[in-house]
C-alpha positions, -999 to 999 in steps of 0.1 A, spaced: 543 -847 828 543 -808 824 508 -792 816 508 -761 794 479 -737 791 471 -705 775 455 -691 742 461 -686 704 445 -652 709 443 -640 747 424 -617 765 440 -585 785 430 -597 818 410 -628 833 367 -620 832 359 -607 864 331 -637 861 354 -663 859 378 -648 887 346 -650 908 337 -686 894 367 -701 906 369 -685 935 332 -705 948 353 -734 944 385 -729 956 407 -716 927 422 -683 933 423 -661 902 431 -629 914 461 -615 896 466 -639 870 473 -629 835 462 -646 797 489 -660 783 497 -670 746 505 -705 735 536 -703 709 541 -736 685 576 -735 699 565 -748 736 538 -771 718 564 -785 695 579 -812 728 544 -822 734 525 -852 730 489 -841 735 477 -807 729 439 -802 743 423 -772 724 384 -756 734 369 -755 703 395 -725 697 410 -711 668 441 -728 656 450 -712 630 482 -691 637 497 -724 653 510 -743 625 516 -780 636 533 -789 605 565 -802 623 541 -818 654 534 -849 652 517 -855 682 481 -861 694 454 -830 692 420 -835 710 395 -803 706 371 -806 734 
């Protein structure tokens, strides 16, 4: 199973908050970069998980697969 994850629409840099969050358990951060989701790596999918984000400029007319928005 290969797990994808990024944005429609991300930020510049990771909040300095959640670098810190993640940090008090475990998760180093530091240096990581957003990264935008294209339909082209979604397309080979069978479950894409979306945050209650915008969709919109991710047209899943050709995807057939499962979509859950937590």
């Amino acid at each position: 199973m290969k797990t994808l994850t990024g944005g429609t629409g991300p930020a510049d840099e990771v909040h300095e908050e959640v670098v810190t969050a993640m940090a008090e358990v475990g998760i180093n951060l530091a240096g990581r970069e957003p990264r935008e989701i294209k339909f082209e790596e979604l397309r080979d999918n069978q479950c894409v998980v979306t945050l209650g984000c915008s969709t919109e400029n991710v047209c899943p007319a050709t995807w057939s697969g499962e979509n859950r928005d937590w």
